[in-house]
C-alpha positions in Angstrom: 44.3 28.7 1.0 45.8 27.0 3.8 43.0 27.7 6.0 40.5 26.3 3.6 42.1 22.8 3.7 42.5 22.8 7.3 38.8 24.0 7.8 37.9 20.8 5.1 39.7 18.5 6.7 38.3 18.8 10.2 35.1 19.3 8.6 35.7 15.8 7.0 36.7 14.4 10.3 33.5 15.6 11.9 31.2 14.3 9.2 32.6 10.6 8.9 31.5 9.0 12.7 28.1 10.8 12.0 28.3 9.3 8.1 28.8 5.9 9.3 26.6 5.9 12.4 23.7 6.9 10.0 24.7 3.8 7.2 25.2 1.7 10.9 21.3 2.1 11.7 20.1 0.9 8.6 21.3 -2.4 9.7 19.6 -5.0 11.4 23.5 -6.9 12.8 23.3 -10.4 14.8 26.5 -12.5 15.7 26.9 -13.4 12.4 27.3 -10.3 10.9 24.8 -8.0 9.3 21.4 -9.5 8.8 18.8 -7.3 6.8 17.6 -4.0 6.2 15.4 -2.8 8.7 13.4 -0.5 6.1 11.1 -3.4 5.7 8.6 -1.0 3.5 7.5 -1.7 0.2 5.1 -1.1 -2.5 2.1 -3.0 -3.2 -0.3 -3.0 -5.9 -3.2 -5.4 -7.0 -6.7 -5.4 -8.3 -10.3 -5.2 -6.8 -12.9 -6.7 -8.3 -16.4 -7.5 -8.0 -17.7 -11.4 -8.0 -18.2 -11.7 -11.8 -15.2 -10.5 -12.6 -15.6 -6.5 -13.2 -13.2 -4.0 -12.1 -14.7 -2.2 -8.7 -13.7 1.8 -9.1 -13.3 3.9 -6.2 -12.8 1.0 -3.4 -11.4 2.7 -0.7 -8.2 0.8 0.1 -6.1 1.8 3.4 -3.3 0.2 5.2 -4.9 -0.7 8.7 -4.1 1.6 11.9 -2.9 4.5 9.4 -3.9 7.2 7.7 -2.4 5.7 4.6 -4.5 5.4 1.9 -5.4 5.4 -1.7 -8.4 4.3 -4.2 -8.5 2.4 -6.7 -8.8 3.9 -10.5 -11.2 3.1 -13.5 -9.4 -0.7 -14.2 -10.1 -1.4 -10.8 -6.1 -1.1 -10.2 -4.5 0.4 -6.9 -0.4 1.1 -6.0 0.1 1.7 -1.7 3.4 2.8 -1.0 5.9 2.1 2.2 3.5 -1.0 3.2 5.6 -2.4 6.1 5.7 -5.9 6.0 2.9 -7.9 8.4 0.5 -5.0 7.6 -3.5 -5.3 6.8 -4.9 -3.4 4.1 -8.9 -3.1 4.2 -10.7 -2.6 1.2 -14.4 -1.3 1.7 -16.5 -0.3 -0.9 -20.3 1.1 -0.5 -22.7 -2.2 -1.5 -20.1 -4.8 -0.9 -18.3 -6.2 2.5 -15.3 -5.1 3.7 -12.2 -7.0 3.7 -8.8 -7.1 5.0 -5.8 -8.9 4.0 -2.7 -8.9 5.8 0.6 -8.3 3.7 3.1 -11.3 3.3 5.3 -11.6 0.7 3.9 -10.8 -1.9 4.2 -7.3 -3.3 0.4 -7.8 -5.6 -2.5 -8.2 -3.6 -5.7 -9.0 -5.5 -9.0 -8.8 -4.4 -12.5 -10.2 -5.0 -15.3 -8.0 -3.3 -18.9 -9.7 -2.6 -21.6 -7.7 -2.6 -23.6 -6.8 0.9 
């Protein structure tokens, strides 16, 4: 029994610098103190839709320079996940013009496509 405390205390001493070095990284820290997350990812959803006001299905809608992706479904809706912030989505669609909108603060995007 002894030897099973002793071998979870050191363990618990080895865990804690690498336990607070990972919660340290999260952290954007200036001189003031700690400033923001730097997971600056989110979610973003929003709505494509065609110049009179229908819902466009299966616009191809893809966070510029990545692989990430996703269409949109029958109602013309669409949900990207981890969108960093500052990013361009693109939304092309056969028929219609592409178009890209960078990400600000805003967590819906909507978007009206006009066709080609």
């Amino acid at each position: 029994m002894r030897d099973l405390n002793h071998y979870l205390k050191v363990l618990l001493l080895l865990t804690i610098p690498w336990l607070s070095a990972s919660i340290f990284q999260m952290f954007a820290v200036d001189a003031t103190g700690i400033s923001e997350v730097t997971q600056s990812s989110r979610r973003i959803t929003g709505m494509v839709k065609d110049q009179k006001g229908e819902p466009l299905i299966g616009v191809n809608v893809v966070i510029k320079g990545t692989t990430t992706g996703t269409m949109t479904n029958i109602e013309g809706s669409y949900v990207l996940e981890k969108v960093e912030n500052g990013s361009t989505i693109e939304f092309s669609y056969i028929g219609y013009l592409s178009k890209s909108i960078r990400v600000g603060d805003n967590n819906v995007v909507n978007v009206v496509l006009t066709e080609d």
